[in-house]
N, C-alpha and C positions, 0 to 999 in steps of 0.2 A: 563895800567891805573888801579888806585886802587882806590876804593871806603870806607871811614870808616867813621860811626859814634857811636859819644859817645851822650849815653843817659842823662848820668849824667850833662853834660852840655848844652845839643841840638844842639851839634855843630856837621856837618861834612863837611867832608873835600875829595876833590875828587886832587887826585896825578895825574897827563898826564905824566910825565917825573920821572921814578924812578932814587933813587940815592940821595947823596947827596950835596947840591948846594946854594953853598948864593948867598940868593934872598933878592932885596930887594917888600917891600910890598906897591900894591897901592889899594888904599881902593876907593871900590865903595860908598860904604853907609855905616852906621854904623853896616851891618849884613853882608856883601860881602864884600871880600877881595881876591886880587890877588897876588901870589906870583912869580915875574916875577926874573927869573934866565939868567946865562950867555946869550949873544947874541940874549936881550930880548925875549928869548923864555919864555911863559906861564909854569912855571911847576906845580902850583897848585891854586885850587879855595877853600877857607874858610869858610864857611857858620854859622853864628851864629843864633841861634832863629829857626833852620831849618825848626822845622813841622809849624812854623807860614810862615816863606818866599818862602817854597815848598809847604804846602802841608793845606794850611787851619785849621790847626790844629792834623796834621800827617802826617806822614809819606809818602809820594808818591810810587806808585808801580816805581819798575824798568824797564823799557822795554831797552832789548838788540837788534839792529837788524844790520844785516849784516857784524856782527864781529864776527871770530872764538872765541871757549870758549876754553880758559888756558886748556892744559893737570892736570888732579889732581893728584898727588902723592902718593902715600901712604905711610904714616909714619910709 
């Protein structure tokens, strides 16, 4: 799972399935959208407006629980 947001548009977007996959898109509301890929599996959520639809006007903390953390690399 990956997590990205862009500031510059307040939009993010959370990937469950990497990879690449035409999806087509079913829209919740005009700020939520879902990107539903082969063998309607979920493979990503859209979020427009985001610190207004998370977070009251920012940003929400992350809380991670009960999922191992990604090895890091180093480049």
């Amino acid at each position: 799972m990956k997590i990205s947001y862009d500031p510059e548009v307040d939009a993010m977007y959370i990937r469950l399935i990497e990879g690449e996959y035409e999806c087509r898109t079913l829209r919740l509301n005009e700020e939520i959208a879902l990107n539903i890929g082969p063998g309607e599996k979920l493979v990503g959520i859209e979020i427009l407006d985001a610190k207004e639809v998370l977070g009251s006007g920012k940003l929400p903390n992350l809380v991670v629980e009960n999922l191992p953390l990604a090895k890091v690399q180093n480049l």
